[in-house]
C-alpha positions in Angstrom: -35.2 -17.0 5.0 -34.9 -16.9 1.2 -34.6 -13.3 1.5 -32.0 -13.1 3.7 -29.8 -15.8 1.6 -30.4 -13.4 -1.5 -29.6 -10.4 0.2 -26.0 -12.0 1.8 -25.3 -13.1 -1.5 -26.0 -9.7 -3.1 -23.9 -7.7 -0.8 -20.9 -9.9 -0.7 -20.8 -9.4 -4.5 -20.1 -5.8 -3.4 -17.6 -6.9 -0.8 -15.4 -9.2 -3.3 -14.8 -6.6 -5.6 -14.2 -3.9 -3.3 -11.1 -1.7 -4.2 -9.0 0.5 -1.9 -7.5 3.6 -3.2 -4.4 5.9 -2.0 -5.6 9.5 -2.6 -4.0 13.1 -3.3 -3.8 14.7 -0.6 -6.3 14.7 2.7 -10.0 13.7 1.7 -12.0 11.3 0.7 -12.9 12.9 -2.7 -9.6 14.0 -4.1 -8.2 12.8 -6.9 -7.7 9.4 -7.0 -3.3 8.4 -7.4 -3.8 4.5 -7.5 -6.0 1.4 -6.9 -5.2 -1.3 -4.4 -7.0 -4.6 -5.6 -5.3 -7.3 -3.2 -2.5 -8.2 -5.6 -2.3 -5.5 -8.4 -1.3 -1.8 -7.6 -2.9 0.2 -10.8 -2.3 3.7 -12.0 -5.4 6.2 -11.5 -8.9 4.8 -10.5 -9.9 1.2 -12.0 -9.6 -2.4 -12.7 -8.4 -2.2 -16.1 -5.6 0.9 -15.5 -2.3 0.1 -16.0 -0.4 -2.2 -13.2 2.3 -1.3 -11.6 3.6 -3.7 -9.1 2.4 -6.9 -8.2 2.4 -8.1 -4.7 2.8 -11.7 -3.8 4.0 -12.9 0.5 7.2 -11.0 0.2 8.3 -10.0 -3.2 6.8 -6.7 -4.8 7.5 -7.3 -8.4 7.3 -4.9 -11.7 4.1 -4.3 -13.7 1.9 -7.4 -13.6 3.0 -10.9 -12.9 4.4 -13.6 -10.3 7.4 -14.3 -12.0 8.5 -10.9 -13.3 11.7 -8.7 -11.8 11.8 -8.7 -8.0 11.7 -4.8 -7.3 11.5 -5.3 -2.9 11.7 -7.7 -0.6 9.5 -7.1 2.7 10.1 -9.4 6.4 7.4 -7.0 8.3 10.1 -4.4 8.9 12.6 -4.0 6.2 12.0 -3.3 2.7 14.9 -4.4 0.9 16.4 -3.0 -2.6 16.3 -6.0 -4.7 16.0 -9.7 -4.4 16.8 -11.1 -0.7 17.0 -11.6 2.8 20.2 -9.4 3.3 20.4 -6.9 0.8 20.6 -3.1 1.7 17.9 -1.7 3.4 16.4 1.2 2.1 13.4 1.6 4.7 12.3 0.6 8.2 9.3 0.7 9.8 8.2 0.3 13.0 4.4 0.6 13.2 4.0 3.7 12.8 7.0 5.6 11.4 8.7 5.1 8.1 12.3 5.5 8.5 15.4 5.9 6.0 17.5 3.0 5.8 18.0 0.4 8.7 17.4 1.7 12.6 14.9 2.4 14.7 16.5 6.1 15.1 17.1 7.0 11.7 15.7 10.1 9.9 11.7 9.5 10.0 10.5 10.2 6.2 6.7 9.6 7.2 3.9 9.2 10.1 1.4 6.6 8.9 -1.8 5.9 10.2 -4.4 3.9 9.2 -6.4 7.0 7.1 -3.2 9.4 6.3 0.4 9.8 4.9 2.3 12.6 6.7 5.3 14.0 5.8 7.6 13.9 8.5 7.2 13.1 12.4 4.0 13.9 13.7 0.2 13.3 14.1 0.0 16.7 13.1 2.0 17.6 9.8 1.0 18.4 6.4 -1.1 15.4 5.4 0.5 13.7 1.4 -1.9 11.1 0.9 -5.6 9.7 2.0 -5.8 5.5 2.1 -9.0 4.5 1.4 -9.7 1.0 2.4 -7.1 -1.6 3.5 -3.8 -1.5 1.6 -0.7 -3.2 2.9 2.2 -1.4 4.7 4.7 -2.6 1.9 2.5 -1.2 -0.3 2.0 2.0 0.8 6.1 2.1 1.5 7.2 1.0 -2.2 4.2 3.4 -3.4 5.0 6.5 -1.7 8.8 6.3 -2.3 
């Protein structure tokens, strides 16, 4: 029993400081563009690489920080230029198509699935980026863009 309460604790160590990374390309072994630690998106591969947004409920802010500028503002479908509920829309999503600007039949910029970024509309295009773990949607949009 002792054993098995060491062993849970050792692997959960493994499972709290687990990173998710967006990668170049298709493969799990390209290069790796930036690290996805549950608030901080960083530069490169790391914990101590250089932060570029910070994500908080529904603001994605500049560099690292709650209170610093308001880049987006994400409701689940719209990311929004800026600070607020009704400022211009610069993306829509819809589960699994990025689109440009507000609509459900605007131009589609990008297919995303839950392993790849594709350019365009398809299952089938030229693959941009490889997500490696769990990173959110708004994430992935501001990134990417």
């Amino acid at each position: 029993m002792k054993f098995v309460f060491l062993t849970v604790i050792f692997m959960s160590s493994f499972i709290l400081k687990a990173q998710n990374y967006i990668r170049e390309g298709k493969g799990d072994y390209n290069d790796v563009l930036y690290t996805w630690d549950g608030k901080y998106l960083r530069q490169g591969k790391g914990n101590y690489e250089t932060v570029l947004y910070t994500s908080t409920e529904k603001y994605i802010r500049q560099g690292k920080g709650d209170y610093n500028t308001v880049l987006a503002t994400w409701d689940g479908k719209y990311l929004r230029q800026g600070k607020g509920d009704y400022n211009n829309v610069l993306y829509t999503w819809d589960g699994k198509y990025l689109r440009q600007g507000k609509g459900d039949y605007e131009t589609v910029l990008y297919t995303i699935d839950s392993k790849y970024i594709r350019q365009g509309k398809g299952d089938y295009n030229t693959v941009l980026y490889t997500i490696s773990g769990e990173i959110p949607i708004e994430i992935l949009i501001f990134t990417i863009l």
